[in-house]
N, C-alpha and C positions, 0 to 999 in steps of 0.2 A: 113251303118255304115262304115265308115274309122277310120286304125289303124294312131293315130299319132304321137307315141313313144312308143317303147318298150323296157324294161327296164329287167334285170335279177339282181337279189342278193339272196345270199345262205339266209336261214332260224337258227331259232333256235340255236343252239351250233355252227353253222358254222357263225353265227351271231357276237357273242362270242365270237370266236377264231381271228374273222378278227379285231375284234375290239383289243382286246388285241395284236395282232402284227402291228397295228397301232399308238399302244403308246409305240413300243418297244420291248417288251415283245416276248415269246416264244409262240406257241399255236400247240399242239398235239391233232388230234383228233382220235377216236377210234368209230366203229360203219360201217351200210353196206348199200351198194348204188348197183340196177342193173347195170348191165354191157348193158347199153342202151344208149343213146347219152343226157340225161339229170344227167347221172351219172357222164360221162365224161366230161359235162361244168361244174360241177358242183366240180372235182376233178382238172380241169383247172384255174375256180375262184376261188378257196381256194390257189394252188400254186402259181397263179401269186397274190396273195397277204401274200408270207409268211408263211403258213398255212401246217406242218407238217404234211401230209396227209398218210403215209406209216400203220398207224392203221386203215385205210378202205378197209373194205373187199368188194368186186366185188361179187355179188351173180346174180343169176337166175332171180330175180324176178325184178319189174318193177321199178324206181326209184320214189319217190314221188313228185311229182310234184303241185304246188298250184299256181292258177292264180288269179291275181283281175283286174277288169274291172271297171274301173273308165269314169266317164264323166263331166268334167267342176268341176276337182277338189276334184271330192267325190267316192267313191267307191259304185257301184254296187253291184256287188256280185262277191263270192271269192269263185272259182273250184277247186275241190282238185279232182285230181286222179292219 
């Protein structure tokens, strides 16, 4: 198996907030991400797009993390851990 793109975008309400500061608007979000290097892209894509991040709190525990594995267009199967 070869990887032949790999792509990141925040999920859910960070979804949300990126979209609405793309038509302008404001977007505040509030909620908590480990202090892990998936927390930290994930508090870097939100800023570099706008994205009021100062209500995220930095906790212990792991960030959540979901992959999907697609091939020729379709999705395989989607890891979450």
């Amino acid at each position: 198996m070869s990887i032949d793109k790999k792509t990141y975008s925040a999920g859910g309400a960070s979804n949300v907030a990126t979209n609405i500061t793309s038509l302008g608007g404001s977007a505040y979000l509030i909620g908590t991400i480990g202090s892990d290097e998936s927390g930290l892209k994930l508090i870097q894509e939100l800023n570099k797009k706008g994205v009021n991040t100062e209500g995220i709190i930095k906790t212990n525990n792991k960030t959540i993390v979901k992959e999907r594995i697609f091939s020729q267009d379709q999705q395989l199967i989607r890891l979450d851990h």
